[in-house]
Phi, psi and omega in degrees: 000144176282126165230165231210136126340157172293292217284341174272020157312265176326343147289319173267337166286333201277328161314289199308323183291312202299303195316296193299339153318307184264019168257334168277356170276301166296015169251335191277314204282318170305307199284356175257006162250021169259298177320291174292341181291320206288317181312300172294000000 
């Protein structure tokens, strides 16, 4: 078993939001190039 620290807990949540802020940046920039593409 792992055990985690408070802080390095609070390191991996702070990774994880930043990865998923930026995989939720890149589905919006595809799905608005779906979108205008779909558009024409």
């Amino acid at each position: 078993m792992n055990y985690f620290t408070t802080e390095d807990s609070q390191k991996i949540h702070t990774e994880q939001m930043r990865l998923s802020e930026i995989q939720n940046k890149e589905l919006q920039d595809k799905i608005a190039v779906i979108n205008k593409n779909s558009e024409e």
